[in-house]
N, C-alpha and C positions, 0 to 999 in steps of 0.2 A: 432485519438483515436481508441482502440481497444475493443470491449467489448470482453469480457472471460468467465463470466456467468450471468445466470438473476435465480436469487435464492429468495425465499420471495417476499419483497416488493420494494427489491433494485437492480437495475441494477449497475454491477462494471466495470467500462471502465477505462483503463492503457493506461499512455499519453505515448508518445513513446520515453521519456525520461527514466519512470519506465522500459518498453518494455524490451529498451537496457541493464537493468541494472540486469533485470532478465536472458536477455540470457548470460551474461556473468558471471554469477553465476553459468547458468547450464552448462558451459563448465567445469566451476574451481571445481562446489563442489555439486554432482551428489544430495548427503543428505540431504544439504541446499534446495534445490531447490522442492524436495517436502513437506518440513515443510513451504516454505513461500508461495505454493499454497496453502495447507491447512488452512493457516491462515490468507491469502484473502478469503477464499468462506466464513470463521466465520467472518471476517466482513461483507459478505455482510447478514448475519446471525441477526447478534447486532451491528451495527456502533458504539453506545455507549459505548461498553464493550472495550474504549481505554481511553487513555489520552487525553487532550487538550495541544495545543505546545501555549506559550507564545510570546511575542518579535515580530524579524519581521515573525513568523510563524503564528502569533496569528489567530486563523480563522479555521486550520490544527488541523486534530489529528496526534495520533501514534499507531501503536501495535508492541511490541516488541519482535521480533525473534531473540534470541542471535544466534551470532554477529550483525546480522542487526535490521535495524526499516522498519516500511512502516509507510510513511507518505500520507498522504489522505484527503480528501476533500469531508464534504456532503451538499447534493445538495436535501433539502427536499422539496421544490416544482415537483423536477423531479424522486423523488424517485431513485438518484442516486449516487455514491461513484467513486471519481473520484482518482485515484491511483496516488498519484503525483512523488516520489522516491522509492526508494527499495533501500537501500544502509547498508554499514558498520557503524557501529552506529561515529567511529571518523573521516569520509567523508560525510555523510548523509545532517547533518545542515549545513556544510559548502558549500556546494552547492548550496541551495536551497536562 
């Protein structure tokens, strides 16, 4: 895992599945890529300020970056947000 920043009260570390998923965002789409930093460090901001994913996600949030989602995982004994995907919202869940 990679941490990225420690903001607030949460530390955000990107598993290296997420990693990948974001560098090959920044090859393809220069724009994208600084809306979905952006909207990692506002999670690590308000973790809450997402959705809850049902099914076999159940457990996962989301926050929504058209085209993509980031999916994540908190971790409030460790004060921590674990980045699990970054993907295109019609590859995302099927992945995971």
């Amino acid at each position: 895992m990679l941490i990225i920043l420690k903001k607030d009260t949460y530390e955000v570390y990107i598993t290296n599945k997420a990693d990948k998923s974001l560098h090959k965002i920044a090859k393809k789409d220069k724009g994208s890529i600084k809306t979905l930093l952006k909207a990692i460090k506002n999670i690590a901001k308000d973790p809450y300020d997402s959705k809850t994913l049902k099914g076999k996600l159940k457990g996962n949030r989301r926050v929504r970056n058209d085209p993509y989602r980031i999916i994540f995982q908190i971790d409030n004994n460790l004060n921590q947000i674990n980045i699990l995907e970054v993907e295109r919202r019609n590859k995302v869940y099927k992945k995971i």
